[in-house]
LUMFIFI-778245 format. One record per residue (C-alpha): residue in one letter; x, y, z. Coordinates in steps of 0.05 Angstrom, whole numbers, plus 5000, padded with zeros to 4 digits. Example, Ala and Ser with C-alpha at 12.3 -4.5 7.8 and 13.67 -1.06 7.14 Angstrom:
residues 2
a524649105156 s527349795143 
END
This chain:
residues 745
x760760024455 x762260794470 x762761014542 x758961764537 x761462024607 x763161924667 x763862324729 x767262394793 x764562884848 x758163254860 x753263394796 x752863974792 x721269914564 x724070654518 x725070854456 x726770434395 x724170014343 x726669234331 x724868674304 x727167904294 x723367324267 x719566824302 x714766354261 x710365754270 x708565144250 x706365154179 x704864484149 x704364574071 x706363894057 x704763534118 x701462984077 x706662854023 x711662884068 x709462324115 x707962744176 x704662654245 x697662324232 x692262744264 x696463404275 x694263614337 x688264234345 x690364374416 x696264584444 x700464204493 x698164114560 x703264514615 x702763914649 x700664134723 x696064484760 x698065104787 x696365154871 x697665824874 x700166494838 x706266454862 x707665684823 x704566114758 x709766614767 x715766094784 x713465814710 x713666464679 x706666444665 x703967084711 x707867704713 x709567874786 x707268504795 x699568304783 x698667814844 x701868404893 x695968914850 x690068334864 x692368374931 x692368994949 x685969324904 x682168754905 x681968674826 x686068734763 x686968854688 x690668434645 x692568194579 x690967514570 x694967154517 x693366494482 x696065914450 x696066064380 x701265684338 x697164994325 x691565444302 x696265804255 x700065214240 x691864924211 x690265694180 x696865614139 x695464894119 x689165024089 x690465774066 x692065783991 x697966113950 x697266793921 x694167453938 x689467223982 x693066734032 x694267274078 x686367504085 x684966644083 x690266614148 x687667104187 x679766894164 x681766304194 x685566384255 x680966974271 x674566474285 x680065974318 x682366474366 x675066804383 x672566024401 x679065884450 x677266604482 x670166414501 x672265804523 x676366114574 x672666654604 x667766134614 x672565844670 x669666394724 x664266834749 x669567304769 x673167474707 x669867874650 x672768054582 x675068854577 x676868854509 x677368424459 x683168454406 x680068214350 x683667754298 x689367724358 x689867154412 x690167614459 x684467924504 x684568514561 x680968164620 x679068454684 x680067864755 x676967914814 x678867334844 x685267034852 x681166334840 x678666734773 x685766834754 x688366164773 x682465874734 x685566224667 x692465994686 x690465334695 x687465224626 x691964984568 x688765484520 x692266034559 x699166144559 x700866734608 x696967324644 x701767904635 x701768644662 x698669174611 x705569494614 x708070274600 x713470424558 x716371054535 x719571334469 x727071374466 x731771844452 x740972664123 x746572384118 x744571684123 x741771484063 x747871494022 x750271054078 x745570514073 x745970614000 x739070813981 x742371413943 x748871693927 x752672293960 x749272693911 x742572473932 x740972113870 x737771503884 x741770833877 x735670443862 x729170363825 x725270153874 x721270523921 x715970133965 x710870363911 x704269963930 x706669804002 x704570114066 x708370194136 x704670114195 x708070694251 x706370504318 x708671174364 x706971864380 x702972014319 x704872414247 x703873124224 x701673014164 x701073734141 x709373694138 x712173774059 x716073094068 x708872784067 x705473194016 x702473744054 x695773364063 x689973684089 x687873114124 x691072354127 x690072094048 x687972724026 x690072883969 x690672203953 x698072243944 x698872414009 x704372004041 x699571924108 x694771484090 x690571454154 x690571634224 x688271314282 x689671564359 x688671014421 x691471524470 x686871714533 x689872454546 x693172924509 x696372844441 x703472844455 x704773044384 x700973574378 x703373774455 x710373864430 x708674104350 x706274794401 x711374834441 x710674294498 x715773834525 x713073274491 x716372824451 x718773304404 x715573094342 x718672314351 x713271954306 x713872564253 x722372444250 x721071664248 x715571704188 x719472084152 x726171634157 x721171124123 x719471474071 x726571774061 x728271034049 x722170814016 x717971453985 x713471103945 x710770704016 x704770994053 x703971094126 x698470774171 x699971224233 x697070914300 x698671454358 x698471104419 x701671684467 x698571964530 x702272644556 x701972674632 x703373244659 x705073074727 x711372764699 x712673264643 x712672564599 x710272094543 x707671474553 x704270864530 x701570244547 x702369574520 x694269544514 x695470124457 x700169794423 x696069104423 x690469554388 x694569874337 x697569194308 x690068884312 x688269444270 x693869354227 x691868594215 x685268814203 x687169334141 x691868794116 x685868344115 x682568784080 x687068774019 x692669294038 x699169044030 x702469264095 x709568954094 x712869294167 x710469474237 x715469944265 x716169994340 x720070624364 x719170504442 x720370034495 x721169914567 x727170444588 x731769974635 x729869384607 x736268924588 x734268244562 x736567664527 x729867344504 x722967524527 x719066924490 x713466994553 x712767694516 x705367964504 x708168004427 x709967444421 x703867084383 x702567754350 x708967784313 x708067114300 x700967214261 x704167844232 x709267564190 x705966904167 x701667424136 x708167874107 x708668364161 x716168414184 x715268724260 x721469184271 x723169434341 x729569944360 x734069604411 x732770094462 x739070734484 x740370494551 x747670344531 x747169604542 x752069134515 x748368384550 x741468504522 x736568914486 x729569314516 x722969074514 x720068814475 x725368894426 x727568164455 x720667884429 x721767264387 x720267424311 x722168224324 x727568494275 x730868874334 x735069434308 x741369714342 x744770444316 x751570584288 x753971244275 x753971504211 x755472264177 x764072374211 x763373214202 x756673084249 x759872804295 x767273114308 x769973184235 x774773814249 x771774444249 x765274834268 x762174124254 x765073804310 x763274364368 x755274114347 x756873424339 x759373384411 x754273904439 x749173464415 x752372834443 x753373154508 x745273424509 x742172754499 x747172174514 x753072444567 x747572254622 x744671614591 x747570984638 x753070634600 x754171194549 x759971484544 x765871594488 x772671724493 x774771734412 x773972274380 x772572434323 x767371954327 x767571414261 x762671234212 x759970564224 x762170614291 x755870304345 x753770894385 x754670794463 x747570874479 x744770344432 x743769714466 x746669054446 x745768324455 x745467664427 x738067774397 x740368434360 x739368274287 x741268884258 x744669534252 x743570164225 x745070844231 x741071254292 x746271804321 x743572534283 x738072324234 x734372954204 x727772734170 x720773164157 x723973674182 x726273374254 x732273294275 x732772664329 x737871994349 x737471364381 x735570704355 x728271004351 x731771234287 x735470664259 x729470194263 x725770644213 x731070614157 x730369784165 x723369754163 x723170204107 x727869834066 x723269264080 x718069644041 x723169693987 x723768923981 x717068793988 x715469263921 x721268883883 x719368243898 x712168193926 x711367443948 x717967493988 x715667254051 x717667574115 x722566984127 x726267174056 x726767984065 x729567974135 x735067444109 x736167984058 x736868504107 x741468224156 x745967764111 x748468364070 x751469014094 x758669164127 x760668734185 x760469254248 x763868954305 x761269294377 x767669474406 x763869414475 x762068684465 x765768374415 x758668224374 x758168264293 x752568444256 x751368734196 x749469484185 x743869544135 x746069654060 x738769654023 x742269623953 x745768893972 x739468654009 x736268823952 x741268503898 x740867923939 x733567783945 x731867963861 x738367553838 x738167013884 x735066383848 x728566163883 x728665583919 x724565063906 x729264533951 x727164334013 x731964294074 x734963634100 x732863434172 x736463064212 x732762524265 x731762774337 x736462584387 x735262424454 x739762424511 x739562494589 x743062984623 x749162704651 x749963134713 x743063124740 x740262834803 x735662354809 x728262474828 x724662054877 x720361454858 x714361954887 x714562274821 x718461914769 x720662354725 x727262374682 x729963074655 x730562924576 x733363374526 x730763244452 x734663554402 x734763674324 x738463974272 x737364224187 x740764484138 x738464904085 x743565264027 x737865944041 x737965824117 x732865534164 x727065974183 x723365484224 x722164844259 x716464464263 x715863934330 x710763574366 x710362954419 x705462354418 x705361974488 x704461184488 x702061214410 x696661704426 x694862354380 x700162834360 x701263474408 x705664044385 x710864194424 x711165034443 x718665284424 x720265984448 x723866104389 x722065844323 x729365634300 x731365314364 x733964624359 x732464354432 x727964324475 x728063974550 x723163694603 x721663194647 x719362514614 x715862004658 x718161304672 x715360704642 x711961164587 x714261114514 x714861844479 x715561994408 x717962674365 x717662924300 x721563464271 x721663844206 x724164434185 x722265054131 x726865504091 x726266184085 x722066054024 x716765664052 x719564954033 x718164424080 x721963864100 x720663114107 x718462914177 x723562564215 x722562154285 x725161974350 x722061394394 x724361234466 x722060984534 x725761194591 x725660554647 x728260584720 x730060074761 x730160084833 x735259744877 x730059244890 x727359084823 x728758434800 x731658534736 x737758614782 x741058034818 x746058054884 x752157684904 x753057564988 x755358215011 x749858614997 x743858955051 x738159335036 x738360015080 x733260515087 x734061185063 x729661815065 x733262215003 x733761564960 x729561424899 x725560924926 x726861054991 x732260444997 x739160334976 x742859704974 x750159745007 x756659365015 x762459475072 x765959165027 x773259325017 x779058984981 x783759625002 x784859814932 x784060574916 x784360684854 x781461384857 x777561384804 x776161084728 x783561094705 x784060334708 x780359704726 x781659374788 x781158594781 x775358414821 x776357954869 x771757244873 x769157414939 x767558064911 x760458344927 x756758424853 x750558664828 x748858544751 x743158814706 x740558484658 x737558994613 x735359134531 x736959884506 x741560394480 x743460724536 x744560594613 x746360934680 x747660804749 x745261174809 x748061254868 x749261694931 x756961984944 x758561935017 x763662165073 x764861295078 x764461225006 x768160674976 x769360554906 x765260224849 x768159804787 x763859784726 x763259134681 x759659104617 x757258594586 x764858324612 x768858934583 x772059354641 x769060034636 x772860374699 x773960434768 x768760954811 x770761334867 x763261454911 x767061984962 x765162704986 x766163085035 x757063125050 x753162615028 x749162804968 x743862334942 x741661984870 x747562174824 x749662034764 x755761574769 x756161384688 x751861424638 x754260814581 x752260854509 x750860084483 x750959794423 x746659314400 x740359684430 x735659054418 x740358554450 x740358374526 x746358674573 x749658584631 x752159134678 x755558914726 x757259374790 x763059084846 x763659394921 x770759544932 x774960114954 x776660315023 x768760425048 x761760315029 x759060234963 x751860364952 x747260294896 x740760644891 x737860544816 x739360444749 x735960824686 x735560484613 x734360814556 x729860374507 
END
């Protein structure tokens, strides 16, 4: 018998380009390996009904902003995004190996997603579809109802209604730093993302540059570097604004094609401009609706046989500081974009964070990419070099928030103030003067280019490395950089040892090692009322893999009924908690994939969670005890004793011998695991704790307010299948009360 705890007191958007890795639930080997019968074609239901907008935006599945806009104009548009990863999870099942799994994934998914769209803008007269992203589970829709839009948020298909955002874009010598050449400029390796292409999401390309081939047009002649061209934007080209002499964005999608193909120059460029210029704000923007379009048409060309291996994402929310966005609009999208290959790389942002990274950098499965500094005569070696380096720190980062640097000279390798850091960073690389196609620019808007053209790199050594394998490769090699603002490591990119590592590394054909879910209760939380019934459970899982674990793979049956899979806002988490109801029996299973694509063996948890109120009569009384009402108890009744042998133990340091005349109540329960509940009092006395005839310790039930439906203990038994007795004595100097007990079966 282990005691687990015990307690005493009260229970307590700008520029960049990044990219990290979320994934889905793939199920290559569901049969062999004994998995869920009947995986599930639906997602998991939320639950509850929403009443209002404001309950939708309390669950983080309505953006704020758009019930204030329905309000006040009467209507609204907004991206719609749906659940997605069951019908990936089937797409990927029945998709087969080889050259065309990608095109058989998105063939597949494509007629999944356009069936779970109609479905919901069938809910209401007052919604109608805008736009359709094709081959995405998203879809612009315009509300004119809040009953329209609660009508979407209530259906399990949908999960969120977000904002159609606006972002902005963010403010030579670094190849021989990530090692794609030498100080000399010959190249270190062989490869060069020959038969790859890069998919440039930003301001748009000029094409007619040399460091593209001088085209005449995109793909012409046909080794032109610009493959094709597509513009989204509804006003002026803000390339073209600044390429004669406008404010612009001074050529920012020209500088950040051309770091790709400084890195990678046998890749070509799919360039999707999707800036406006307004005028009115002498500015560059997008919105998220752009963006949406660009990766759908980037899906689309990599259905159509064109192996695109990286999305890069110069821009983002300017301000934004975030952890984890997994209610972001790209969050399904990068998902479908790297089970087909496509690595989606997004820069960290340049607002000098050090506690999170911009939008939608944070976006599970973005590679989010922070900068380092990188050529020391650019930036303060002594000399005439230094006066530039600092003039052209001072005239785009002095006035940045958080920016600012007292060493000089500045060091190699060094993280640049403005570059934003947190724990979703994956990567580093260098951002601060980056001369490419003849532009000159810095910010992590440039150091996400050299990473997603180094995935081009990989992808032409090795082309079935997944999108799992090359960003392991990416971030596991490189120099440690440690941000001297936050203490953080990551690596800075080094494309020759990502590369090394992903051609010499044996494949692996071993699958990881699961471990079974675990279940446990949160010790320190408070008791629901009987009304609803609900316990807070925490389910959680671990793998191991010798490659690392890209994914896990969970869903929930209720009462023996169908599998449903359980959502995870990031595909390598290895919990997940909610609220479980009483009396109801729940099972999980878990597996996990390597970054290879090897699945695991399903493993499973089965539990019930029981409750039993101070009047249930699995529990018997001694004299001593009375039944009082009480509005904030479970059931609305506790059961009390005055009680007191005088002894104050003050707390579970010893046992105090109970007394014969002592007041007792005893459970008699079956199951692993069992608590008491019970209110702390101003008149609280104390409770000892018998089980099974084994002293577990003395209780102390006093506060200074009462507070209602603690946890007191929380007991681990062994011998799960055998029947227990708990037995709780009144004692102390006051009143002992006893409102429930909770058994875990």
């Amino acid at each position: 018998m282990k005691q687990l705890q015990t307690w005493q007191g009260t229970a307590t958007k700008l520029l960049a380009l990044l990219i990290i890795l979320p994934l889905a639930l793939a199920a290559a080997n569901s049969a062999a390996a004994g998995g869920p019968d009947d995986p599930p074609v639906h997602p998991e239901k939320h639950g509850r009904e929403f009443r209002s907008l404001d309950e939708a935006v309390a669950a983080g599945k309505l953006d704020a902003e758009l019930v204030d806009t329905l309000s006040s104009e009467g209507s609204i548009e907004a991206i719609v995004t749906f659940e997605s990863a069951d019908i990936l999870d089937e797409a990927e099942l029945a998709a087969p190996e080889g050259p065309e799994r990608a095109k058989a994934i998105i063939d597949a998914a494509s007629g999944k997603f356009a069936e779970r769209k109609g479905r919901a803008l069938g809910h209401h007269k007052h919604s109608e579809l805008v736009k359709d992203y094709e081959n995405l589970p998203l879809s612009l829709v315009r509300f004119r109802s809040e009953g329209a839009l609660l009508a979407f948020l209530n259906s399990d298909e949908v999960s969120g209604v977000r904002a159609n955002g606006r972002g902005t874009t963010a403010l030579d010598q670094s190849l021989p730093l990530v090692r794609v050449t030498r100080a000399d400029g010959a190249r270190l390796i062989s490869q060069t993302g020959a038969g790859t292409y890069v998919a440039v999401i930003d301001t748009g390309v000029d094409y007619r540059r040399t460091a593209f081939g001088s085209c005449s047009a995109p793909g012409v002649p046909s080794t032109c570097k610009v493959f094709r061209s597509f513009h989204f934007q509804n006003t002026s080209d803000c390339e073209l604004v600044s390429a004669n002499g406008g404010p612009g964005s001074e050529l920012h999608g020209t500088n950040v094609a051309g770091i790709i193909t400084g890195v990678a120059p046998g890749t070509r460029i799919l360039d999707f401009d999707v800036f406006s210029y307004d005028a009115a704000s002498d500015s560059c923007y997008y919105d998220d609706d752009y963006v949406v379009s660009a990766i759908k048409e980037t899906i689309a060309w990599k259905k159509a046989g064109y192996d695109i291996r990286a999305i890069n994402m110069s821009l983002g929310y300017s301000g934004t500081r975030l952890g984890a966005c997994p209610g972001s609009i790209y969050t399904s999208v990068f998902d479908l974009a790297r089970r087909v290959g496509i690595l989606p790389v997004v820069a960290s942002g340049n607002d000098g964070f050090s506690d999170g990274v911009a939008y939608p950098a944070c976006t599970p499965g973005a590679v989010s990419v922070g900068a380092v500094y990188d050529d020391p005569c650019e930036i303060g070696a002594p000399g005439s070099c230094e006066t530039f380096g600092l003039a052209f720190y001072w005239q785009y980062y002095a006035q940045a928030p958080n920016c600012s640097e007292s060493v000089y000279p500045l060091e190699r390798d060094r993280v640049t103030c403005f570059s934003n850091s947190g724990p979703s960073l994956s990567l580093l690389a260098p951002g601060w003067r980056i001369t490419a196609a003849g532009v000159t620019m810095g910010g992590t808007s440039q150091a996400a280019p050299h990473v997603a053209g180094a995935a081009a790199v990989l992808a032409s050594a090795r082309p079935t490395a997944t999108a799992d394998a090359i960003q392991w490769a990416l971030v596991n090699n490189g120099k440690v950089v440690r941000d001297y603002r936050n203490g953080q490591e990551n690596r800075r990119l080094d494309v020759y040892s990502a590369l090394d590592s992903l051609l010499n590394r044996p494949v692996d054909t071993t699958a990881p090692v699961a471990s079974e879910p675990v279940h446990a209760i949160p010790f320190d939380f408070q008791a629901v009322t009987s009304a609803t019934s609900t316990i807070p459970v925490t389910i959680s899982w671990s793998a191991s893999d010798r490659g690392g674990i890209a994914q896990y793979s969970v869903y929930r049956s209720v009462n023996s009924g169908a599998w449903t899979m359980v959502t995870l806002a990031d595909p390598k988490q290895t919990s997940v908690s909610s609220p479980h109801t009483a009396g109801v029996t729940y099972s999980y299973a878990v597996r996990a994939k390597d970054l290879t694509g090897n699945w695991s063996v399903w493993k499973y948890d089965t539990f019930t969670v029981r409750t039993y109120q101070e009047n249930s009569s699995a529990i018997s009384y001694s004299a001593g005890w009375t039944s009082v009402a009480k509005s904030d108890a479970y059931g609305g009744f506790e059961k009390t004793s005055s009680y007191q042998n005088f002894i104050n133990v003050g707390g579970y340091a010893g046992c105090a011998t109970p007394y014969s005349s002592q007041p007792v109540a005893q459970l008699k329960f079956t199951g692993e695991n069992v608590m008491l509940i019970a209110p702390l009092t101003t008149d609280g006395g104390q409770a000892t704790v018998f089980l099974d005839g084994q002293c577990i310790g003395d209780y102390y039930l006093r506060a200074t307010t009462r507070t209602a439906r603690q946890t007191i203990l929380s007991l681990n038994v062994d011998n799960p299948t055998a029947t227990h007795t708990l037995a709780v004595y009144a004692g102390g100097t006051g009143r002992t009360s006893i409102d429930a007990f909770i058994v875990v079966q």
